[in-house]
C-alpha positions as CSV (number, residue, x, y, z in Angstrom):
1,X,0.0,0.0,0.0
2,X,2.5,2.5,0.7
3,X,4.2,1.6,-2.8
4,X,0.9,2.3,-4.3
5,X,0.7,6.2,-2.7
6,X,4.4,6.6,-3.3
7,X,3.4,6.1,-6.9
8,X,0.8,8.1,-7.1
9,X,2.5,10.9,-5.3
10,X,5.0,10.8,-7.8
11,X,2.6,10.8,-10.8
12,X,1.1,14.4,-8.7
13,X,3.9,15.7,-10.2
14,X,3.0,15.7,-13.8
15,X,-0.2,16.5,-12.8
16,X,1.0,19.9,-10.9
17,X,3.2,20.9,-14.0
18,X,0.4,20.2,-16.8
19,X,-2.3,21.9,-14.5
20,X,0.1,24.9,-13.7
21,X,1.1,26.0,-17.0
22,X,-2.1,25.7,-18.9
23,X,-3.4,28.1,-16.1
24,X,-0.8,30.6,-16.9
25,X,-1.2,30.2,-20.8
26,X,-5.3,30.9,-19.8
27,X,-5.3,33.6,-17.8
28,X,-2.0,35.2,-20.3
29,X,-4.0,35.2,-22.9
30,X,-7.1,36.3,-21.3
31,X,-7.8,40.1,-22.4
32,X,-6.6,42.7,-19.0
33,X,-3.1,44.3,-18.1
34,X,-2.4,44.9,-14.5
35,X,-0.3,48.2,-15.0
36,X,-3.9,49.8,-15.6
37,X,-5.4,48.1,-12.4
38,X,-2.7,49.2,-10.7
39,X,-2.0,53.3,-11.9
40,X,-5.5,53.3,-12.6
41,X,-6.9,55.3,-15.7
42,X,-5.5,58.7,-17.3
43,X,-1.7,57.9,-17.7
44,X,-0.5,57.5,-21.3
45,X,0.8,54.5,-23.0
46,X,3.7,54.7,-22.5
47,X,4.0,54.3,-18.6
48,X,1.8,51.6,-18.6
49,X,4.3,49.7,-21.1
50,X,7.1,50.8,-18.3
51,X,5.5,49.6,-15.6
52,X,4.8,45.9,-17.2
53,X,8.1,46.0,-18.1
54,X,9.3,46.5,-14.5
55,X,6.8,44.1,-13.4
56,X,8.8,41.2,-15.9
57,X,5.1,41.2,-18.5
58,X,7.1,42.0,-21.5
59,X,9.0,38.9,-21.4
60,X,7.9,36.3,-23.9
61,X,5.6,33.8,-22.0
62,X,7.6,31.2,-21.7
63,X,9.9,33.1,-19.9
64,X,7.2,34.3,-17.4
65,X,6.6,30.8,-17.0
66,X,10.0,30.6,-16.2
67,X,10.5,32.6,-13.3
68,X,7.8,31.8,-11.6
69,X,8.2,28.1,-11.5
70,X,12.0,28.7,-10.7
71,X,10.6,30.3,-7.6
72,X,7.9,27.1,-6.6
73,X,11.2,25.0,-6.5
74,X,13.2,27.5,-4.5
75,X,9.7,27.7,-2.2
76,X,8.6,31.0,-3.2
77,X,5.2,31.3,-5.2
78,X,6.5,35.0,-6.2
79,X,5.5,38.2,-5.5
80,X,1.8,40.0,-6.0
81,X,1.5,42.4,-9.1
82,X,-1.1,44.6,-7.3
83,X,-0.5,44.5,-3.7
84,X,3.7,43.9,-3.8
85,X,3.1,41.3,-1.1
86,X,4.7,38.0,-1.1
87,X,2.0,35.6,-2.1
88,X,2.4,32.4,0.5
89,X,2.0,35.3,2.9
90,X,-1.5,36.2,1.2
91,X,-2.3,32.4,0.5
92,X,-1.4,31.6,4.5
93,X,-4.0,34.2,5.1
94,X,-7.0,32.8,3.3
95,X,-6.5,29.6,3.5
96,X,-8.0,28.7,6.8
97,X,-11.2,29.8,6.2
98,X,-11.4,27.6,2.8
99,X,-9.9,24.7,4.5
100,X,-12.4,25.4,7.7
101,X,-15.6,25.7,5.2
102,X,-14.6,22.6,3.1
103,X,-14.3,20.5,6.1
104,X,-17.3,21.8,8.0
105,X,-19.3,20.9,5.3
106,X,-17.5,17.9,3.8
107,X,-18.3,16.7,7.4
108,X,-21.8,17.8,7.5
109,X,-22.4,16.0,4.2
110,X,-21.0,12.6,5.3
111,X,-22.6,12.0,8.7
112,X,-25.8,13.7,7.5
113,X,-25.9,12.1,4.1
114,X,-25.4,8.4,5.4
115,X,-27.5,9.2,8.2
116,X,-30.5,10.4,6.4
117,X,-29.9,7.6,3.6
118,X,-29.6,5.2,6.1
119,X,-33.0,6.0,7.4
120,X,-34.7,5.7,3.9
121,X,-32.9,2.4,3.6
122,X,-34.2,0.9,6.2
123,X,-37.7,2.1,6.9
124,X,-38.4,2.6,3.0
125,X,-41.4,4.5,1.9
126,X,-42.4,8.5,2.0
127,X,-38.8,8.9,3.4
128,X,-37.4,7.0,0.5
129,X,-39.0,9.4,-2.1
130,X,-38.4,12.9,0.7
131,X,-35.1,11.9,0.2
132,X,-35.5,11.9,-3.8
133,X,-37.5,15.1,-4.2
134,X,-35.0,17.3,-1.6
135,X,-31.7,15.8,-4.0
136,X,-33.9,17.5,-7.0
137,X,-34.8,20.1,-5.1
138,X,-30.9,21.0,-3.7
139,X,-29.4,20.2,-7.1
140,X,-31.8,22.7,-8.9
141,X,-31.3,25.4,-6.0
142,X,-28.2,28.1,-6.5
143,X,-26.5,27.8,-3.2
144,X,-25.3,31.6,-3.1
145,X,-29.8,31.9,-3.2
146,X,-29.9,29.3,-0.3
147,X,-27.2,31.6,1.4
148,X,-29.1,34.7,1.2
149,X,-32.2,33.2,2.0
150,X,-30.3,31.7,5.3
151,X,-29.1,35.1,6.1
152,X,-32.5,36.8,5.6
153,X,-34.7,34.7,8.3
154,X,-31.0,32.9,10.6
155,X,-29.1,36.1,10.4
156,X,-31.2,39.0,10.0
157,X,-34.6,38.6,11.4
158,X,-33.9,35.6,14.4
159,X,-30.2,37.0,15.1
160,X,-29.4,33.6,16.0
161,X,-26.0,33.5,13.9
162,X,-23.5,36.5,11.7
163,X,-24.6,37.6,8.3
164,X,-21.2,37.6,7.2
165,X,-17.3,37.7,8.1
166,X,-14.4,35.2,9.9
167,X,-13.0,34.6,13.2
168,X,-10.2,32.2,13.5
169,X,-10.5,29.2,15.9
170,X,-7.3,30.8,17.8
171,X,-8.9,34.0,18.4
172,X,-12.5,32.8,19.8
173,X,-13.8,29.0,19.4
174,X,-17.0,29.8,20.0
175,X,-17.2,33.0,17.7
176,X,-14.9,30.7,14.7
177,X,-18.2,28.1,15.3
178,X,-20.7,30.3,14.9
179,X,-19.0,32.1,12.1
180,X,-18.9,29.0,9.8
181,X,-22.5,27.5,10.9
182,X,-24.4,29.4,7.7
183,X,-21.7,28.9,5.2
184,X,-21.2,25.3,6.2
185,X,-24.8,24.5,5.6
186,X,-25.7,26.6,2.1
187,X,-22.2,24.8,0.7
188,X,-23.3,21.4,2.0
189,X,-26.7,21.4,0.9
190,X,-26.3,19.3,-2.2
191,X,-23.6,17.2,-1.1
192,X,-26.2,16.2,2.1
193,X,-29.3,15.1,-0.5
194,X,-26.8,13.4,-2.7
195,X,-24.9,11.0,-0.2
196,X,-28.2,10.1,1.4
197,X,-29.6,9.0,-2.1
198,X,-26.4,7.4,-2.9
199,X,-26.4,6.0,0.4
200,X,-29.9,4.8,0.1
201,X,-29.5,3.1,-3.2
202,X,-26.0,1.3,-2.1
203,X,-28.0,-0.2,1.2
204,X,-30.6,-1.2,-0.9
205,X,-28.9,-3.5,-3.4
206,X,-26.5,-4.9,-0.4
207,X,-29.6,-5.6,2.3
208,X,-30.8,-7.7,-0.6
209,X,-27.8,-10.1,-1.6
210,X,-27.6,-13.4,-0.4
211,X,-25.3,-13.0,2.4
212,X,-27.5,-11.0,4.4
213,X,-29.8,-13.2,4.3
214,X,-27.6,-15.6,5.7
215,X,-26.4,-13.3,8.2
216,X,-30.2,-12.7,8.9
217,X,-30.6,-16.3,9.8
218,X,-27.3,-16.7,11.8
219,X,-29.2,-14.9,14.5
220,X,-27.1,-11.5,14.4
221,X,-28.6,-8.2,15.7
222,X,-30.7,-5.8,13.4
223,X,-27.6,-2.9,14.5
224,X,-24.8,-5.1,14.0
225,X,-26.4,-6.5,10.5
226,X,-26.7,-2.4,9.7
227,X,-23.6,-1.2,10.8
228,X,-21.4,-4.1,10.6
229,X,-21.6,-5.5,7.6
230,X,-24.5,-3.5,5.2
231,X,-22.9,0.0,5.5
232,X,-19.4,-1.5,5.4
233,X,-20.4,-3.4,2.0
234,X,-22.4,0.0,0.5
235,X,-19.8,2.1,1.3
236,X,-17.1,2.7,-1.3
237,X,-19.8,4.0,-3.5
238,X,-20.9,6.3,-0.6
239,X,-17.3,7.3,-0.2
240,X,-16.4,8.1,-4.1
241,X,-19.4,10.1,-4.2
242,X,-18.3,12.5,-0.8
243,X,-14.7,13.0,-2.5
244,X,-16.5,14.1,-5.6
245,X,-18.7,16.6,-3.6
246,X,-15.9,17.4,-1.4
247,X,-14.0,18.8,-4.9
248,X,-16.6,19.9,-5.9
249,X,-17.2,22.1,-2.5
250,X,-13.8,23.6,-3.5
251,X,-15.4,25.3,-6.7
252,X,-18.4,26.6,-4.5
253,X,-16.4,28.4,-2.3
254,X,-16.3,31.0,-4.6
255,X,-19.5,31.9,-4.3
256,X,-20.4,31.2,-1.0
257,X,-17.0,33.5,0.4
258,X,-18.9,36.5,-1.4
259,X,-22.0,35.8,-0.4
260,X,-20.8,35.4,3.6
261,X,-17.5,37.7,3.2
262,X,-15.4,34.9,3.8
263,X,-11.8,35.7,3.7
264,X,-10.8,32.5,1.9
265,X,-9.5,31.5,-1.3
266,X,-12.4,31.5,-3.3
267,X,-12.5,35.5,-3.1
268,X,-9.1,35.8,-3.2
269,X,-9.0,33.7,-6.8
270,X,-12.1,36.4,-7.8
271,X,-10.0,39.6,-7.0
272,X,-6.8,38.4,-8.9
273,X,-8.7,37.2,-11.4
274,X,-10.1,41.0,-11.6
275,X,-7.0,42.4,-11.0
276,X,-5.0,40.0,-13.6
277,X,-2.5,39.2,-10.8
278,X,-0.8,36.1,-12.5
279,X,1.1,34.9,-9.6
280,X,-1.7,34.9,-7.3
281,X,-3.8,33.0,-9.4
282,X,-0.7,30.7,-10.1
283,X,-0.5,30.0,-6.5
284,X,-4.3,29.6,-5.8
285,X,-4.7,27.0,-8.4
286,X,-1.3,25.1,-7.2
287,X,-3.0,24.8,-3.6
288,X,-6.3,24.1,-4.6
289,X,-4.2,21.3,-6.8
290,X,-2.6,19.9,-4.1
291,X,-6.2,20.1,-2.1
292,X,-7.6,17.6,-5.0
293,X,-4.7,15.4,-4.8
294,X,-5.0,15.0,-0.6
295,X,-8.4,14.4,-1.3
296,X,-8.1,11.5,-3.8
297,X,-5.2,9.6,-1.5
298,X,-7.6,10.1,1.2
299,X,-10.3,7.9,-0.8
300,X,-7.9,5.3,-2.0
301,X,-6.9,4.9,1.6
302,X,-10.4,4.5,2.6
303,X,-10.8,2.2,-0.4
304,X,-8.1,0.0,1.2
305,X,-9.1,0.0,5.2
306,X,-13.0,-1.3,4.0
307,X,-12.3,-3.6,0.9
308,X,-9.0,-5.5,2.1
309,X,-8.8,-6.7,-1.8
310,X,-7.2,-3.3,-3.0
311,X,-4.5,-3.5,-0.1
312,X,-3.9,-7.2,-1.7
313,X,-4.0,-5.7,-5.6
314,X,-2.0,-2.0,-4.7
């Protein structure tokens, strides 16, 4: 097994190249020049030309591509274009409140995805098509439009929880809790309905094999039938379909950092996108990468510890 994750650690590193410089050929060729951003309108042509040339944008793409990647191996991800600032300094200071949301709700999905689709599984019927109508329902449903709608009546009319904004975990647990409850739930709303249908229909097709039935007769209790040896059997579907929502979380933050003024990632990614700011974005996409990557070895290990066939086959 650990031959297996060396290996695929090692084929990561393709993967961080190829990803890396089509983002920079993208957002080069994408129409924008930060020298106007950053003197703002009514200077001539000609110092905007000096000042990309002082920031290194004159230099054939290639080049560009260059320096900056020199820099990743010597553990710099560059400098800002717009704000001069180192960005693994900027990067250190968003990235807690992306990692924070993604695991809140990553976690929120799980436990209530497997509950809920646990419940349908077993005591089939109007839950069984609940469960179907709210994954239609959540999939149709914008989440930044659940957001606001959370913030109107949780936020702004009950005052139970913030509208908006961060607190880190260091400064005030309670405060970081209560900060992340609203986002958690508007980013995990699909992710929920989704597991529990997956859930649902996994439990389903296992509770019906032959084994069980077996198992059934053997005398064993209705928890230890459940638990045991039905969810441990449905679960590698269950667990493919949480790493996808769990990536796909990652692309949601975007939204859901500007609808709660999250500082996190997601609206960092927007402002340099805005601004043009190349090595930002560079560095955004290289963590969010290596986010992807953790995430993947993370199911492969899970594949391993509940089907002991792949430890045999990696």
């Amino acid at each position: 097994m650990a031959r297996y994750l060396l290996r695929r650690l090692l084929l990561s590193v393709p993967l961080l190249f190829v990803v890396s410089i089509l983002t920079f050929l993208m957002v080069a060729i994408v129409p924008g020049d930060p020298a106007v951003r950053i003197l703002g309108a009514g200077h001539t042509a000609a110092e905007y030309q000096a000042l990309d040339a002082k920031l290194g944008l004159t230099a054939p793409l290639l080049v560009q591509y260059w320096h900056w990647a020199d820099g990743v191996l010597h553990g710099t991800l560059g400098t800002s274009l717009f704000t001069d600032q180192p960005v693994t300094g900027e990067l250190a200071q968003r990235l807690p409140a992306t990692v924070w949301l993604v695991i809140g709700a990553t976690l929120v999905t799980v436990v209530a995805g497997v509950a809920l689709g646990l419940a349908s599984a077993v005591w089939r019927g109007p839950l069984g098509r609940v469960v179907d109508a709210a994954s239609w329902v959540a999939f149709a449903v914008p989440n930044f439009w659940l957001g606001l709608v959370l913030i109107e009546f949780v936020a702004v009319r009950a005052h139970l929880l913030p509208s908006s904004g961060f607190v880190p975990l260091g400064q005030d647990p309670g405060a970081w809790l209560r900060s992340l409850i609203l986002p958690v739930l508007t980013l995990a709303a699909v992710g929920v309905t989704g597991i529990a249908k997956q859930t649902r229909d996994s439990m389903a097709e296992v509770l019906g094999r032959e084994f069980m039935a077996a198992l059934r007769m053997a005398g064993l209790s209705r928890r230890a039938l459940l638990l045991r040896h039905a969810l441990r059997n449905a679960a590698i579907p269950v667990v493919t379909a949480a790493g996808l929502f769990a990536i796909a979380m990652l692309g949601g933050t975007i939204l859901v950092e500007q609808v709660f003024v999250l500082p996190g990632m997601g609206s960092l990614v927007v402002q340099a996108a805005t601004d043009h700011d190349l090595p930002v974005i560079e560095g955004a996409v290289l963590y969010f990468t290596v986010i992807v990557i953790a995430v993947n070895l993370l199911i492969d290990l899970s594949y391993a510890w509940l089907n002991p066939k792949v430890r045999v086959t990696a």
